[in-house]
C-alpha positions in Angstrom: 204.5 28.2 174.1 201.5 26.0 175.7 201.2 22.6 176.5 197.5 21.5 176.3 197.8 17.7 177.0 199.5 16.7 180.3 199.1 14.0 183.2 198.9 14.6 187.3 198.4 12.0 189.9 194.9 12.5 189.7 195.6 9.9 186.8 198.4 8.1 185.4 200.7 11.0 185.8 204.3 11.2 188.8 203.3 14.7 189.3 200.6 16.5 191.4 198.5 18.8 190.0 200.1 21.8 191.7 203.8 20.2 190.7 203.0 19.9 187.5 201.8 23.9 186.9 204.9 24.7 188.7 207.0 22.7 186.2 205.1 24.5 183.3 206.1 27.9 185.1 209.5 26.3 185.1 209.7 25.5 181.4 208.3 29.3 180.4 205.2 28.0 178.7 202.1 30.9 179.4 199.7 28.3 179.7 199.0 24.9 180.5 195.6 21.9 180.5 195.3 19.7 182.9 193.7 16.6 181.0 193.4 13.7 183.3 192.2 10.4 182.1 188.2 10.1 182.7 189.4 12.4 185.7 188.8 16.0 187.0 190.0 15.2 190.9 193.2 17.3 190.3 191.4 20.6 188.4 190.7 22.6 191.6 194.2 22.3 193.4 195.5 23.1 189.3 193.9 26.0 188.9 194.3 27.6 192.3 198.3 26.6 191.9 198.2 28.7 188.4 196.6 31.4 189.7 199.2 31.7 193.0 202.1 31.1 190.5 200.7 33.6 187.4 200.6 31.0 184.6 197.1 30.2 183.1 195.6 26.5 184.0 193.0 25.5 181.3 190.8 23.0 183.3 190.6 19.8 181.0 190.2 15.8 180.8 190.8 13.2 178.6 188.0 10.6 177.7 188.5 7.2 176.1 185.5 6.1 173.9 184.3 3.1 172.2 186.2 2.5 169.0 188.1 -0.1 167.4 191.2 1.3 168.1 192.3 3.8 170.7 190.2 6.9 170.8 190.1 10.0 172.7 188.7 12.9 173.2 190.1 16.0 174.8 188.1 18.6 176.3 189.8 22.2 177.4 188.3 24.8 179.6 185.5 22.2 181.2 183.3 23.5 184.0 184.9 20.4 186.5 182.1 21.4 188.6 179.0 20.6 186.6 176.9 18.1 187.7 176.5 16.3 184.9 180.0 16.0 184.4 180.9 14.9 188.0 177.9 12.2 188.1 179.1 10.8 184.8 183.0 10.6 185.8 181.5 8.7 189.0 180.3 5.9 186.6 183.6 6.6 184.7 185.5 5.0 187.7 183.5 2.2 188.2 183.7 1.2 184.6 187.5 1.6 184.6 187.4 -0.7 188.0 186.3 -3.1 186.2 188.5 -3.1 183.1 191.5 -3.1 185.7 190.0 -6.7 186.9 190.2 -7.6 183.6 193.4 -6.4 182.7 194.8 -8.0 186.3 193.2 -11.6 185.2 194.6 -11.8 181.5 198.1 -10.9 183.2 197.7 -13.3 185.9 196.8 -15.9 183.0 200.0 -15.1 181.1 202.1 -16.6 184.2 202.7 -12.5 186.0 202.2 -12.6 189.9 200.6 -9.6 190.1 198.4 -8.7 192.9 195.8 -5.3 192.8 197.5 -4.2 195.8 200.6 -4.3 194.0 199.2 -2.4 191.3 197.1 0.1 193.9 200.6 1.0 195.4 201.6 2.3 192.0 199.2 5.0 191.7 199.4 8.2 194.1 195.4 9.2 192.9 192.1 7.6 192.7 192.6 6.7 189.0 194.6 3.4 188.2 195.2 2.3 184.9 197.6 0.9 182.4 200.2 3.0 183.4 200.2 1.3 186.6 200.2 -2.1 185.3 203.1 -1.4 183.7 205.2 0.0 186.6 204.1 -2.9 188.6 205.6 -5.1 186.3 208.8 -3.1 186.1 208.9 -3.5 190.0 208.8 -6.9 190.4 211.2 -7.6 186.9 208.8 -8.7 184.5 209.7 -6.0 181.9 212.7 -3.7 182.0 210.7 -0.6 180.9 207.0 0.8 181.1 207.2 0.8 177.1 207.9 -2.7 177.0 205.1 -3.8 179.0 202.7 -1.8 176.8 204.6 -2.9 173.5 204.2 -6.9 174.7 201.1 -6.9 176.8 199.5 -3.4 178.0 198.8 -2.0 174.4 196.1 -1.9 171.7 195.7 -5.9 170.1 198.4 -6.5 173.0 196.8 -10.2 175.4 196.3 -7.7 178.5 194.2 -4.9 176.6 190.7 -3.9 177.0 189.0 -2.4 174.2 185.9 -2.0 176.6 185.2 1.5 177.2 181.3 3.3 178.5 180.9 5.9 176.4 180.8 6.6 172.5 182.6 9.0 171.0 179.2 11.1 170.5 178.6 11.0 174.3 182.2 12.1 175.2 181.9 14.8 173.1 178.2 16.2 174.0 179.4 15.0 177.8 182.2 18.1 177.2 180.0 20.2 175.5 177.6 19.8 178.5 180.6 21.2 180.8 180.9 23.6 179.2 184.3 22.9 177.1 185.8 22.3 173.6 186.1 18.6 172.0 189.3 17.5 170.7 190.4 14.5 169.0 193.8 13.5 170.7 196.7 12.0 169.0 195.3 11.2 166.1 197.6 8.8 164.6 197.0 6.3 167.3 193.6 5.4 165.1 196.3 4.0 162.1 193.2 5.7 160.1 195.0 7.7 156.5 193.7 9.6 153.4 190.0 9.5 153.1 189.3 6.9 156.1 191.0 9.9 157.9 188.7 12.4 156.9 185.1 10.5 156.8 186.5 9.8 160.6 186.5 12.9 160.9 183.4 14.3 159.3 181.6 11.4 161.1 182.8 13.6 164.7 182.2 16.5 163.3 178.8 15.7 163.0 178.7 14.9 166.5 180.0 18.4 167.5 184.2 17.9 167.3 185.5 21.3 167.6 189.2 20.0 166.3 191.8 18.3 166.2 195.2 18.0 168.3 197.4 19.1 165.2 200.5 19.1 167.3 201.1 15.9 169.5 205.0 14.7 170.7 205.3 11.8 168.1 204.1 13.4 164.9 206.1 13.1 162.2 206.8 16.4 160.3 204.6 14.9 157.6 201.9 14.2 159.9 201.6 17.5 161.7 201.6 18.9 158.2 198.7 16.4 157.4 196.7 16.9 160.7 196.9 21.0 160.5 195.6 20.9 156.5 192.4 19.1 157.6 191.7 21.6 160.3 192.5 24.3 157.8 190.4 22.1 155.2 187.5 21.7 157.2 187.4 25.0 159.5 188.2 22.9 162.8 190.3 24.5 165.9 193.9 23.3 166.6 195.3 22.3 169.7 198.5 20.6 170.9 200.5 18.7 173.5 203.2 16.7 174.9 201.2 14.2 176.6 203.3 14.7 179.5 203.2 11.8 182.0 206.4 12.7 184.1 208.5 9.4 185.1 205.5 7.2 183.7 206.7 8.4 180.1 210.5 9.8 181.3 211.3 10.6 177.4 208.3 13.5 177.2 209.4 17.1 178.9 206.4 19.1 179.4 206.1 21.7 176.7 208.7 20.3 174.6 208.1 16.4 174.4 211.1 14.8 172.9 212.4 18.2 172.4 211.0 19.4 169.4 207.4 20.3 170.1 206.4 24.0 169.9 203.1 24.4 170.6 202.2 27.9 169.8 200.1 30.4 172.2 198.0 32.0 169.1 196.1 28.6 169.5 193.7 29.6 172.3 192.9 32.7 171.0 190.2 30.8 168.4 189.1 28.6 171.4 188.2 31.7 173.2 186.4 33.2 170.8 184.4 29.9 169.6 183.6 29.3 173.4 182.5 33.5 173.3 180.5 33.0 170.0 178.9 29.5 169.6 180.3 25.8 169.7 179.2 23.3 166.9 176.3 20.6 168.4 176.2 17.0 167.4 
């Protein structure tokens, strides 16, 4: 079993980087990503923890794009190193800065008496975020949950969400491609796209160089895994999968297993490896 989408401190994540590997030792899975939002500051101290501990560390991140809903794009086995991708994550961090003033004003508008030192104290990286926002507000008793404060003000159409993001979908994926790394498109039913606005979706990032989709994700619905894995099969895409693991910033979602039921199988990389070997579709 593998877990290909998980969360450090390096973003919105409770664990470190070298924590986190040592939970997915923990929880028997062989091998593990390390996808950070618009983040690669915890690869190195991820990959050198999998390598003490004998479990394999796929060197990833997680890129939000401009979309009318929430999109992202996953890449897996990244060079964290190339200098395209560092410069670009730089800019990355500034953007998000900025978003986070936004974010901070709307809430202050809304009557919260929030503070971005209040909000800084809530994230252990460089990387705040939502996440952050919302265990802020837990903290001082504005919400009783993290998922309430994205469900009434942190989330997609929610008052306090930005929709602003730098890149396109075409630039996160050529941005991954440039580092060397596979492009997938993660949880794919937060884009509320079905049927045939599903599929031109996806033949639109195809043509931009998607290499797949994540066909396993902790809140799929039988029916959607099922739906998600036939247009990979349909369409000759890669598969991957994960729990999405954000430690006590999402406390229902065990690495590996999610709410339990997730199985992501190991017989998934072996196809990355060989399109990475072989040849990657370009947009």
């Amino acid at each position: 079993m593998i877990d290909l989408h998980t969360h450090t401190t390096a973003s919105d994540g409770s664990k470190t980087p070298r924590e986190l590997v040592k939970l997915a030792k923990e929880a028997g899975l062989t091998a593990v990503a390390v996808t950070d939002h618009d983040n690669i500051d915890g690869l190195s101290e991820a990959v050198q923890a999998g390598e003490e501990l004998g479990i394999c560390v796929i060197p990833g991140i997680e890129l939000s794009a401009k979309f009318e809903r929430e999109l992202h794009i996953v890449g897996l086995f990244i060079d964290f190193e190339n200098e395209m991708l560092v410069q670009t994550i730089a800019g990355l961090q500034e953007f998000r800065r900025k978003r986070n003033d936004f974010t901070l004003r709307k809430l202050q508008e809304l009557g919260f008496a929030l503070s971005m030192e209040e909000v800084r104290k809530m994230a252990t990286g460089n990387v705040m975020g939502r996440a952050h926002f919302a265990r802020a507000m837990v903290k001082q008793g504005y919400v009783e949950s993290t998922k309430e404060a994205f469900q009434k003000y942190l989330g997609n159409g929610r008052p306090a969400y930005s929709a602003n993001q730098m890149l396109t979908p075409r630039e996160c994926i050529a941005l991954i491609h440039q580092s060397g790394g596979l492009a997938f498109l993660a949880h794919c039913h937060f884009l509320k796209k079905e049927g045939k606005d599903f599929t031109d979706l996806v033949d639109e990032l195809v043509s931009y160089g998607l290499d797949g989709l994540e066909g396993f994700y902790t809140e799929y619905t039988p029916e959607k895994q099922k739906e998600y894995l036939k247009v990979c099969q349909d369409k000759g895409l890669l598969v991957s999968g994960g729990s999405d693991y954000h430690g006590v910033m999402k406390p229902d979602i065990s690495i590996g297993s999610g709410f339990g039921g997730l199985n992501v199988p190991d017989c998934l990389l072996d196809p990355m490896r060989e399109r990475l070997k072989y040849g990657r579709k370009e947009g």
